[in-house]
SEBA-79327 format. One record per residue (C-alpha): residue number from 1; residue in one letter; chain; z, x, y. Coordinates in steps of 0.001 Angstrom, whole numbers. Each point is the difference from the previous one (the first is absolute). Layout:
% residues N
(site NUM,"A","A",(Z,X,Y));
...
//
This chain:
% residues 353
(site 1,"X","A",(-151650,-34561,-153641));
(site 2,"X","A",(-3018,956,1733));
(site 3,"X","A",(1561,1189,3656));
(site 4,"X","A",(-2192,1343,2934));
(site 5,"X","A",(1485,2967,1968));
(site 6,"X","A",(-1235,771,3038));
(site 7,"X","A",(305,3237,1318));
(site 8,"X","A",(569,1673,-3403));
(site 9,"X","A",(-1063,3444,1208));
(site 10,"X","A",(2767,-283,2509));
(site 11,"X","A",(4246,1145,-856));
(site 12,"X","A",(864,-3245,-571));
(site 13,"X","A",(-2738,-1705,-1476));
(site 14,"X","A",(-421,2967,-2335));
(site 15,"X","A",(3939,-239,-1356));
(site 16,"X","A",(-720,-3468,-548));
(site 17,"X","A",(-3065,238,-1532));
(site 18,"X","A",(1466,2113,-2562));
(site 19,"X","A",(2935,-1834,-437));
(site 20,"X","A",(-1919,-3256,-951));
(site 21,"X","A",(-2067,2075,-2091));
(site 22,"X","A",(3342,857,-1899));
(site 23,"X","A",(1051,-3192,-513));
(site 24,"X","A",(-3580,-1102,-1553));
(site 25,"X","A",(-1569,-1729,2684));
(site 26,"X","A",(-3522,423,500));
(site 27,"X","A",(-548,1637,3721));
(site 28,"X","A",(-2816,-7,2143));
(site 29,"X","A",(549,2560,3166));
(site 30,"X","A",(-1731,-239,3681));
(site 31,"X","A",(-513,2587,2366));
(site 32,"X","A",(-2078,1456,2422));
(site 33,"X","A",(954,3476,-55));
(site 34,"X","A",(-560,96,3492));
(site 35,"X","A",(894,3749,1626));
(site 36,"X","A",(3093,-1614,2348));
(site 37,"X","A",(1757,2709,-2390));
(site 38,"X","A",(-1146,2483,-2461));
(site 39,"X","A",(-2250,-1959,-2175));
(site 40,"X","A",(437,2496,-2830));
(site 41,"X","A",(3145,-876,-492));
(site 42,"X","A",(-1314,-3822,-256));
(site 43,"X","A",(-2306,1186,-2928));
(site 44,"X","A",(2905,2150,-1704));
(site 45,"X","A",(2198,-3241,-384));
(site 46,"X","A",(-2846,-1775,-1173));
(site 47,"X","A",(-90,3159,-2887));
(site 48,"X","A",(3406,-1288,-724));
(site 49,"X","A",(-1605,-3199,-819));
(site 50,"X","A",(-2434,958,-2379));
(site 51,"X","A",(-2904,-325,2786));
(site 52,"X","A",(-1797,3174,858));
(site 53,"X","A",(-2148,81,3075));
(site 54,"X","A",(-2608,2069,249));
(site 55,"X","A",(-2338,-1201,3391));
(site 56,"X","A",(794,242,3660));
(site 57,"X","A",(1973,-3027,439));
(site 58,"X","A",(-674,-243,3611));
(site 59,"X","A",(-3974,-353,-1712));
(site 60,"X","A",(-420,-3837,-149));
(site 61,"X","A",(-1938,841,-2753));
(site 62,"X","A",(2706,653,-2095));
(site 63,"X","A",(1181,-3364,-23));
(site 64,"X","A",(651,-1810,-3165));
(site 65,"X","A",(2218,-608,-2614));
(site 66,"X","A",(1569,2887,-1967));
(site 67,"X","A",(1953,-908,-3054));
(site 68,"X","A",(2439,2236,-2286));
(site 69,"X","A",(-288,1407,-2872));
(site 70,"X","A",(2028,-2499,-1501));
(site 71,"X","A",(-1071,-2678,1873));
(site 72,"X","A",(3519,-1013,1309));
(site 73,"X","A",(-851,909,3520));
(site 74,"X","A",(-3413,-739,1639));
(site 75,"X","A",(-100,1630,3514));
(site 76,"X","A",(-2320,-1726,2942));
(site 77,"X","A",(-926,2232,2514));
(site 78,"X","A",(-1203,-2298,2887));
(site 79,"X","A",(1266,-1082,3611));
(site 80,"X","A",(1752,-2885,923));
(site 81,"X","A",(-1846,-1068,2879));
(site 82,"X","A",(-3082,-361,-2756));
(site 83,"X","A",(529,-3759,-223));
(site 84,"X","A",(-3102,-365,-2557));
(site 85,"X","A",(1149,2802,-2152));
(site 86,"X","A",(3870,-1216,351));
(site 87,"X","A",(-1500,-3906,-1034));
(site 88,"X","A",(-2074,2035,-3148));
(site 89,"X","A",(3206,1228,-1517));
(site 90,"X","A",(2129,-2658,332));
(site 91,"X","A",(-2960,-2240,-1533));
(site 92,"X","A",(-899,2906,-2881));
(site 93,"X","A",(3845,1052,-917));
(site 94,"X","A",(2130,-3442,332));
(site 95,"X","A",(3390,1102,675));
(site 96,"X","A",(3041,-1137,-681));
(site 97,"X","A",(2082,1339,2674));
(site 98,"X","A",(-1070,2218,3370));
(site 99,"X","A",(2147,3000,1405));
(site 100,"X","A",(-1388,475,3165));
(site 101,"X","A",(1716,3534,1447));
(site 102,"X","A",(-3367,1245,1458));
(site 103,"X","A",(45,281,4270));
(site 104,"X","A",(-284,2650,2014));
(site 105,"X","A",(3634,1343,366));
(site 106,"X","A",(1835,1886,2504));
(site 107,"X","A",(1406,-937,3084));
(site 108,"X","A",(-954,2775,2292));
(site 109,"X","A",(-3602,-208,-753));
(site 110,"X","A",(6,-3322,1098));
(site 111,"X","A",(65,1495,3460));
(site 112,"X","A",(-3391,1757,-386));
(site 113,"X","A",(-2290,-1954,-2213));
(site 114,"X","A",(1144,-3456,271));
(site 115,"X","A",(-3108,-1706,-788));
(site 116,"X","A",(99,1694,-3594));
(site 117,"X","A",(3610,-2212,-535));
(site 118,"X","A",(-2000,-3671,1056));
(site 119,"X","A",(-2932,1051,-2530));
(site 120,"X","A",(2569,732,-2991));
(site 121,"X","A",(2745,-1970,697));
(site 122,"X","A",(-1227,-2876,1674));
(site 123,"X","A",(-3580,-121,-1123));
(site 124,"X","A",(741,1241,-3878));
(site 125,"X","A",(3190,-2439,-736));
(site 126,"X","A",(-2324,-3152,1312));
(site 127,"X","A",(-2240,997,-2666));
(site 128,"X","A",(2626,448,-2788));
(site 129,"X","A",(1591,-3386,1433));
(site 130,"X","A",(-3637,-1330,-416));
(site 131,"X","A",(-374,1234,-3461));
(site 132,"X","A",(3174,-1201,-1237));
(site 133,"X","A",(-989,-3457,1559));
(site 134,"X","A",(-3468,-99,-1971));
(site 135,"X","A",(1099,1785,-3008));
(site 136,"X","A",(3647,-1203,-609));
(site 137,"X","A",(2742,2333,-1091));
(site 138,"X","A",(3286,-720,-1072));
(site 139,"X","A",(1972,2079,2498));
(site 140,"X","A",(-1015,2533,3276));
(site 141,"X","A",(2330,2209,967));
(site 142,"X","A",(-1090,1993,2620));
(site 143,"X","A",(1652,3115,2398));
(site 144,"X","A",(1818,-1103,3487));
(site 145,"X","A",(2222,2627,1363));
(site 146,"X","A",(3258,618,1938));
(site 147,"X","A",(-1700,703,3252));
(site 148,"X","A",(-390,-3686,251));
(site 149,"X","A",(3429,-1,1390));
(site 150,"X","A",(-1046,1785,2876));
(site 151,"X","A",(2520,-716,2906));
(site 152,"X","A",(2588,-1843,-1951));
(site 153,"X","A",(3312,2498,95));
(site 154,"X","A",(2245,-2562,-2498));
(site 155,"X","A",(729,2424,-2867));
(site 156,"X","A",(-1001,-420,-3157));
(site 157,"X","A",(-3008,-1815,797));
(site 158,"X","A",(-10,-3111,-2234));
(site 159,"X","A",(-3232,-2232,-352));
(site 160,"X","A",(1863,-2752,1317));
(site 161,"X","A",(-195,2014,3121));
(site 162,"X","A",(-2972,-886,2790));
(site 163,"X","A",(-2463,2589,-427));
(site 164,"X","A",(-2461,-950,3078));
(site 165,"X","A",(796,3106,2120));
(site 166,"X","A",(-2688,3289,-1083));
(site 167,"X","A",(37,3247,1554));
(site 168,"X","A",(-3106,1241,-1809));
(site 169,"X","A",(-3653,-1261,-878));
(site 170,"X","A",(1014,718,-3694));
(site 171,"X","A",(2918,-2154,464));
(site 172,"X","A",(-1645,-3025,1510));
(site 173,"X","A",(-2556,488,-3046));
(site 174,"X","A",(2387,-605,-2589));
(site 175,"X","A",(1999,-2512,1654));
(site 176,"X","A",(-3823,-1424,495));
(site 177,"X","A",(-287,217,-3907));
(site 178,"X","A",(2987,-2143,-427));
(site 179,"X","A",(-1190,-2204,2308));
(site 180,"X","A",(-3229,-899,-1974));
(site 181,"X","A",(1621,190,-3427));
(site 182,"X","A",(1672,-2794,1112));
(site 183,"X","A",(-2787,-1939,1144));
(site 184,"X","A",(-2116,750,-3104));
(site 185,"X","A",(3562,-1373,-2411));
(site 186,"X","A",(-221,-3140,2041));
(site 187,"X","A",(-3569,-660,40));
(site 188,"X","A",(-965,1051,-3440));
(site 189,"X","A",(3455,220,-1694));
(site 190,"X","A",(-412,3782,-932));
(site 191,"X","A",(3709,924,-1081));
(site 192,"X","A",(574,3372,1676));
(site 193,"X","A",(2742,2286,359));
(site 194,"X","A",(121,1816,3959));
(site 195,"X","A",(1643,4037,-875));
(site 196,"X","A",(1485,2091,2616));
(site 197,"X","A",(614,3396,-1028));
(site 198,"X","A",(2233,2608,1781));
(site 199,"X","A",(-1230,2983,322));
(site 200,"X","A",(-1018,1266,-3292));
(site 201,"X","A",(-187,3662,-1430));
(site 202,"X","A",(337,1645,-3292));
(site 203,"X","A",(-2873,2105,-2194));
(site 204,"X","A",(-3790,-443,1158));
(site 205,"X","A",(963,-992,3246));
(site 206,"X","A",(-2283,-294,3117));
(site 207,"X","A",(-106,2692,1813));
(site 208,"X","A",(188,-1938,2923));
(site 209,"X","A",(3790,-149,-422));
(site 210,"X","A",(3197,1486,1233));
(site 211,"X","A",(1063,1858,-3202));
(site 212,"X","A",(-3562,1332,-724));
(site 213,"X","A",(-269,1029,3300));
(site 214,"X","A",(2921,1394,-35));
(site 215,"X","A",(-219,1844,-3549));
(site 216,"X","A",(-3823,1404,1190));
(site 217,"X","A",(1714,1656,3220));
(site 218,"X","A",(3142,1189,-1018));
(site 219,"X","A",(-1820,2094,-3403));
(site 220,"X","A",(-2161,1220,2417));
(site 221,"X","A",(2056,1607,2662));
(site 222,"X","A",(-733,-2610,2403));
(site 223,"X","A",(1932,-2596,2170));
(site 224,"X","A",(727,-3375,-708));
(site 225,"X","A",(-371,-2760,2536));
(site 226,"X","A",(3092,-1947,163));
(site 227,"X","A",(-339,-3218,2527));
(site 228,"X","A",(3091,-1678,2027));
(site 229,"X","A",(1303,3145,-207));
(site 230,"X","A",(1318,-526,-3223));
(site 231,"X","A",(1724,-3143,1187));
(site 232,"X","A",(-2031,-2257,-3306));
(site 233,"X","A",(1270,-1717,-2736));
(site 234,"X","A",(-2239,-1589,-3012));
(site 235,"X","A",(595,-2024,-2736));
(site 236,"X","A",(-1995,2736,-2642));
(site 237,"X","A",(-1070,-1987,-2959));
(site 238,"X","A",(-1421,2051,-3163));
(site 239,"X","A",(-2956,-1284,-1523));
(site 240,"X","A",(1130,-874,-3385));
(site 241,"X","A",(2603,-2699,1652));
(site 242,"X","A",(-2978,-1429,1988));
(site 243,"X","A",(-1859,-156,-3638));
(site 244,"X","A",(2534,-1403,-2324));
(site 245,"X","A",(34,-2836,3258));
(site 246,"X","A",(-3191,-530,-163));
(site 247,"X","A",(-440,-480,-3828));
(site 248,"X","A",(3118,-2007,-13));
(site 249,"X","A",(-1462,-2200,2461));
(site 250,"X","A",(-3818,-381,-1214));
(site 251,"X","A",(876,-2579,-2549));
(site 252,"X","A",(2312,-2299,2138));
(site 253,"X","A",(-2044,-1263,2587));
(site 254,"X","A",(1400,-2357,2928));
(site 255,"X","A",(-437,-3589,-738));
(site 256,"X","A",(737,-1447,3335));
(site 257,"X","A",(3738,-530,1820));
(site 258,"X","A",(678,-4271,-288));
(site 259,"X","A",(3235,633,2075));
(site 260,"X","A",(-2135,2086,2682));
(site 261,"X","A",(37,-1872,3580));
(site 262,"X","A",(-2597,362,2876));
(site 263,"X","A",(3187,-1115,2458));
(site 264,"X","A",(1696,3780,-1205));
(site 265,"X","A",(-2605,1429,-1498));
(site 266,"X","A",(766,3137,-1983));
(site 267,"X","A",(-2869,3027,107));
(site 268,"X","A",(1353,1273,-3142));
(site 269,"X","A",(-1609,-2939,-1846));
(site 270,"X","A",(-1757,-3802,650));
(site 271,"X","A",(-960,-3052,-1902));
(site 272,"X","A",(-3724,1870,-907));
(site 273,"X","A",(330,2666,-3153));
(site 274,"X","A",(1429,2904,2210));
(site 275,"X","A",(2293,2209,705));
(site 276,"X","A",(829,3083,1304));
(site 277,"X","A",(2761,3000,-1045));
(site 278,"X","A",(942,3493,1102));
(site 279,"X","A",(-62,2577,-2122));
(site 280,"X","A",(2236,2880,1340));
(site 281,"X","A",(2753,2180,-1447));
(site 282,"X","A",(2916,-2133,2324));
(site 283,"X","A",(1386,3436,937));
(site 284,"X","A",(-1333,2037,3285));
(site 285,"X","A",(17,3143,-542));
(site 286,"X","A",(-28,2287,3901));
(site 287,"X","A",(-2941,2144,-101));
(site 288,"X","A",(1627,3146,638));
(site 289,"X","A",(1766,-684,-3898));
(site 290,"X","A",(-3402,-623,-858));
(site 291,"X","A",(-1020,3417,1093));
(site 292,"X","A",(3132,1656,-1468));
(site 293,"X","A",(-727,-1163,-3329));
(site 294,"X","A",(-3613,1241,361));
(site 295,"X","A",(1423,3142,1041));
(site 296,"X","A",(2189,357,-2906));
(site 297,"X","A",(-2304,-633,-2466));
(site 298,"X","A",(-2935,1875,1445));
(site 299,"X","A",(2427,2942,1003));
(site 300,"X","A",(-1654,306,2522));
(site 301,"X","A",(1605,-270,3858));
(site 302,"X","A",(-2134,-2329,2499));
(site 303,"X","A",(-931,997,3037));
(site 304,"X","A",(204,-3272,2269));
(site 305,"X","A",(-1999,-1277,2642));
(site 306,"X","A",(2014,-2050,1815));
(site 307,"X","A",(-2003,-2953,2115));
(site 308,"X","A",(-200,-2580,1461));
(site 309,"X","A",(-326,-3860,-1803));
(site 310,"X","A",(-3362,-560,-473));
(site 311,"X","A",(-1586,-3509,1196));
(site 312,"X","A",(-279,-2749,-2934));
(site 313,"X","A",(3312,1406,-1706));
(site 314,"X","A",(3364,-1515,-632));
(site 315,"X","A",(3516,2024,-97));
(site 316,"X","A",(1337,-1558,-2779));
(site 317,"X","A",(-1151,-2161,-3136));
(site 318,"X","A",(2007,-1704,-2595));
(site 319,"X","A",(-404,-2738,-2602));
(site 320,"X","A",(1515,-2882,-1308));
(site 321,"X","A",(-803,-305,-3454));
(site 322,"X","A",(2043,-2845,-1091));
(site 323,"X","A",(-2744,-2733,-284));
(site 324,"X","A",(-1820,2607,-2076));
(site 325,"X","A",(3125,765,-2480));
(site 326,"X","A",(746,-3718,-446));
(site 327,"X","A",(-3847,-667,-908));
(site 328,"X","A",(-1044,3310,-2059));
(site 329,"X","A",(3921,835,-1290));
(site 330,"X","A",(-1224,3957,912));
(site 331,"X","A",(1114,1937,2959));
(site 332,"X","A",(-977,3589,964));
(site 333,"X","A",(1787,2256,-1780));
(site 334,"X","A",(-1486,3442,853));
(site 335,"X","A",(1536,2163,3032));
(site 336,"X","A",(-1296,2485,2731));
(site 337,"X","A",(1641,2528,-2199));
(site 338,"X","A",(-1320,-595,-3455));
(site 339,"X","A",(-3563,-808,1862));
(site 340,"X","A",(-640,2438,2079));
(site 341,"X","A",(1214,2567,-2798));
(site 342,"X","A",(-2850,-1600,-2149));
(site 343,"X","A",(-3002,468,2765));
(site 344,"X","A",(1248,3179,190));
(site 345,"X","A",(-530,554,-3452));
(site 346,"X","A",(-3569,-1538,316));
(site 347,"X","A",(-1462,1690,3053));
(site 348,"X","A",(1255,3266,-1028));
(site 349,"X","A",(-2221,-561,-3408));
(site 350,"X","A",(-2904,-1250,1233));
(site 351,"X","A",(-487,2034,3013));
(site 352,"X","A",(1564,2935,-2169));
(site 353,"X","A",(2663,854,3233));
//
């Protein structure tokens, strides 16, 4: 197949990129390499990918297409709020299938620059909905997240559940995302597939995150934040599970529920080509264990911060992934011990710690 993946500079969007590229499909990678992070490390996965680049990418000028050597992966280096540009590639490259895992990320940083979250993950997924409506593709998967859950407290959070309850911009974003998926599978009948991952980590991570946060301070003598008071649980999911899902589910797009009923209607699914699953590894893990194992392999002792919860968070996450088992026949096998002992392994080598 010929697959889109937005936000292939990114963790997730690189694993998958390569993953795809494994199994012989033909991969064509969006980003902006934007500097919310370390854009280096951006252009070092793309090296991964066969795509070298050489310009500023914060230079507009730089913009383009970039293929590989081997002409498996083609990287586009372009925002998503360019709606002409966005319209071009569609029209030029004819996909089969979009993975859409660009957005601007991270919950706390919502807090600060929230107008950056409506231009990316507002603005950007109305044009990818608007390209998939003009240039059809066979499926769209695209990247919710757990936060949608916001104030429910019914553990494990099931899609069944009501998600209309967001304690953070980023939240309300992705719920928003949902939202218009929806409308564009009922208006234009584009099957798509609604993913909400649960708190991801494992090698190339962002920086952004808890265990490289964590691993930076604690290798250099320094403390490590550690919110609630330690009090958190999270349902850690390593990026290879949230792959295999993913590839699993690219060629079995939703057709549409017959059975589904606007007197009980379930959020999980509807009578339009969507649906929506969790991807999480269905076991919390307390975030003091989580330390403790970064400890241990690390052998290195944190020093903790202890603080408050901070605004936009939740205490405790955890999926239910039996919708996604019964549809893909793959659940997450990977856990906090075998993962974090391979990021270890990873961000000792490439910072050379």
């Amino acid at each position: 197949m010929k697959i889109l993946v937005t936000g292939a500079a990114g963790f997730i969007g690189f694993h998958l990129s390569r993953r795809l590229m494994a199994d012989g499909h033909r991969i064509t990678g969006l980003d902006n390499i934007n500097d919310y992070y370390d854009p280096g490390l951006k252009i070092d996965r793309l090296g991964q990918l066969g795509v070298h680049i050489n310009k500023n990418p914060l230079d507009r000028h730089a913009h383009g297409v970039h293929p590989s050597a081997d002409g498996m992966f083609r990287f586009a280096l372009l925002d998503l709020a360019d709606r002409d540009r966005i319209n071009a590639l569609f029209s030029d490259e004819s996909f089969d299938a979009v993975v859409h895992l660009a957005a601007q990320a991270g919950v706390r940083y919502s807090l600060q620059n929230p107008h950056t979250y409506i231009d990316s993950n507002i603005t950007g997924f109305l044009n990818i909905l608007e390209a998939c409506r003009h240039q059809p593709v066979s499926h769209l998967i695209y990247a919710s997240s757990s936060s949608v859950y916001g104030a429910n407290t019914h553990m494990p959070f099931s899609t069944h559940h009501n998600v209309d309850h967001p304690v953070s911009l980023y939240a309300a974003t992705k719920k928003s995302n949902e939202l218009m998926a929806h409308t564009y599978s009922h208006l234009y009948g584009i099957p798509s597939t609604g993913l909400r991952f649960f708190t991801v980590y494992g090698p190339w991570g962002r920086p952004d995150m808890a265990l490289f946060l964590f691993a930076d301070a604690m290798t250099s003598g320094k403390p490590i934040d550690v919110y609630n008071h330690g009090k958190m649980e999270r349902d850690f999911t390593y990026v290879d599970d949230i792959v295999e899902s993913i590839a699993r589910l690219i060629p079995k797009p939703p057709s549409g529920d017959k059975e589904w009923s606007g007197d009980a209607p379930d959020p999980s699914s509807s009578f339009a080509p969507y649906q929506i699953f969790n991807i999480g590894h269905n076991q919390p893990v307390a975030l003091m264990d989580f330390i403790g194992e970064l400890e241990k392999n690390l052998g290195v002792k944190a020093k903790k911060n202890m603080m408050d919860i901070q605004p936009g968070d939740v205490p405790r996450t955890w999926a239910d992934v039996t919708d996604l088992f019964e549809y893909t026949g793959y659940k997450p096998k990977v856990n906090v011990s075998q993962g974090i002992a391979e990021f270890v392994k990873w961000y000792r080598d490439y910072f050379g710690k």
